[in-house]
C-alpha positions in Angstrom: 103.7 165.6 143.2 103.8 167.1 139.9 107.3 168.7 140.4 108.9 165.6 141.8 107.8 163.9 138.7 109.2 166.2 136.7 112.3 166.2 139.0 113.0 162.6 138.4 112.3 162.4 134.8 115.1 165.5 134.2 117.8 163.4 136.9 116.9 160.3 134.8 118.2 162.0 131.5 121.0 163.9 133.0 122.3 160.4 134.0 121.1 158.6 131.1 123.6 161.4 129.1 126.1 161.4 131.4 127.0 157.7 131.0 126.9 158.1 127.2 129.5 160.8 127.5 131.1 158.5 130.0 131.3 155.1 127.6 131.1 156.9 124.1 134.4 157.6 123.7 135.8 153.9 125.0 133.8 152.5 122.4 134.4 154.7 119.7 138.0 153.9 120.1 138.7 151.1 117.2 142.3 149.4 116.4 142.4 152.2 113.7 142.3 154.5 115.5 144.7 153.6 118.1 147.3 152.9 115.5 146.8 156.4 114.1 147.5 157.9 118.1 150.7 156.0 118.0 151.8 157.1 115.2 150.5 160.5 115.6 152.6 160.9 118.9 155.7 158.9 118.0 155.8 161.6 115.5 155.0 164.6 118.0 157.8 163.3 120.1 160.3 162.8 117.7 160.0 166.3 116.4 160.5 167.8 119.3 163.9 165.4 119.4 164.7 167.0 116.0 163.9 163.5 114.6 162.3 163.3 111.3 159.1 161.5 111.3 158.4 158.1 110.4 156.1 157.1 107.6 153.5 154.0 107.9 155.1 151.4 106.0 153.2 148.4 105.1 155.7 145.3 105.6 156.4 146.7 108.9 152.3 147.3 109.7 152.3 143.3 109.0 155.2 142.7 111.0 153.2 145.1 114.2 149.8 143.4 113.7 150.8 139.8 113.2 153.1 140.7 116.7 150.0 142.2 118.9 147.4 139.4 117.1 149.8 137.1 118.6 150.0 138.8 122.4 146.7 139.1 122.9 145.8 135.3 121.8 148.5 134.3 124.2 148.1 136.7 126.7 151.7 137.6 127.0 154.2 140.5 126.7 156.8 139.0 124.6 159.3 139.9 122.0 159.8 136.1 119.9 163.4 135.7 119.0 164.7 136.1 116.3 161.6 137.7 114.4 163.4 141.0 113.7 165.6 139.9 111.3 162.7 138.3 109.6 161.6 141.8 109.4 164.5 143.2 108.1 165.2 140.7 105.0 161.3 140.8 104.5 161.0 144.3 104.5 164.3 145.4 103.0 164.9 147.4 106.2 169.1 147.5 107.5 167.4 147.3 110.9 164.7 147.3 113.3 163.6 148.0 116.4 160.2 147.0 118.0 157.9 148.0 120.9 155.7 146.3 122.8 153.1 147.1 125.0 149.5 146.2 127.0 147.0 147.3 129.4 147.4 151.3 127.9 143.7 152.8 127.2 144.9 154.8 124.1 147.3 155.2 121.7 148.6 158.5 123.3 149.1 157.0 127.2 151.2 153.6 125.7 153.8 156.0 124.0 154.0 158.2 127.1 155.1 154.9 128.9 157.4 154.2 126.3 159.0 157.8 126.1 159.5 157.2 130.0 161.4 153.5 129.3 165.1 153.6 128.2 164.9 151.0 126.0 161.4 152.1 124.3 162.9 155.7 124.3 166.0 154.9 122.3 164.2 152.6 119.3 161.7 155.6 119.3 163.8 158.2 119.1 166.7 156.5 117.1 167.9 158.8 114.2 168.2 156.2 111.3 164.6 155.0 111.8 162.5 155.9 109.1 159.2 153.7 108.5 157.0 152.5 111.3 153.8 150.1 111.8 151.6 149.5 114.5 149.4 146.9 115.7 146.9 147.0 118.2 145.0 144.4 119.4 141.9 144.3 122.0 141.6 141.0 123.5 137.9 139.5 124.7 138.6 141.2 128.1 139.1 144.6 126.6 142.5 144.6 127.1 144.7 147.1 124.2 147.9 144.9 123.1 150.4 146.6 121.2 153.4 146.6 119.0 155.1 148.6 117.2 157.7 148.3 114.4 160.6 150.5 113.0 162.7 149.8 110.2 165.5 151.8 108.7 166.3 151.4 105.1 
């Protein structure tokens, strides 16, 4: 009797510490954080394009946030007309290319997707680019929303 009790009281903690490895590092994963992945990879990826890397800016980290703020309220995966060249006069950029993204658990998986996307590929790879913002957004479901901003000056 003894050694079941003890038995259950060590499978109780094993699985009490298993599911906080298991959820600690979901929740530890803030919109800072994310943003710094993106970055952090876009930059991984465009070296090994022989790119040179991009530099936070912080017009075009308004420009990001203000875009993923905006997808998660709405709930929808959309590029809003016009808006880059809003960015470009605001931000003194000659152009500017923009991501967009949802549903990716980090910061490393949503540029993955974007490396394997034409489109995405080419504005994060694209030679002139030179600053870069991010936004990322969780929505009440726990849903990432994402944008991301380049700018060439």
């Amino acid at each position: 009797m003894l050694i079941s009790k003890k038995l259950t009281a060590l499978a109780t903690v094993a699985v009490s510490s298993l599911l906080l490895v298991t959820i600690s590092p979901a929740a530890a994963l803030t919109s800072s954080s994310y943003e710094k992945q993106v970055i952090s990879k876009t930059n991984v990826k465009r070296d090994a394009h022989d790119r040179v890397p991009v530099k936070a800016q912080s017009c075009a980290d308004r420009w990001a946030e203000n875009q993923a703020r905006w997808m998660a309220k709405h709930h929808k995966l959309e590029h809003r007309a016009g808006r880059l060249d809003t960015v470009m006069s605001d931000c003194g950029f000659t152009s500017a290319s923009e991501n967009i993204a949802y549903g990716y658990s980090s910061g490393k998986k949503v540029v993955n997707a974007w490396m394997n996307s034409s489109g995405h590929r080419a504005n994060l790879l694209r030679k002139s680019s030179r600053y870069v913002g991010v936004g990322a957004v969780r929505d009440s479901d726990g849903t990432w929303w994402v944008a991301q901003v380049f700018g060439a000056k």
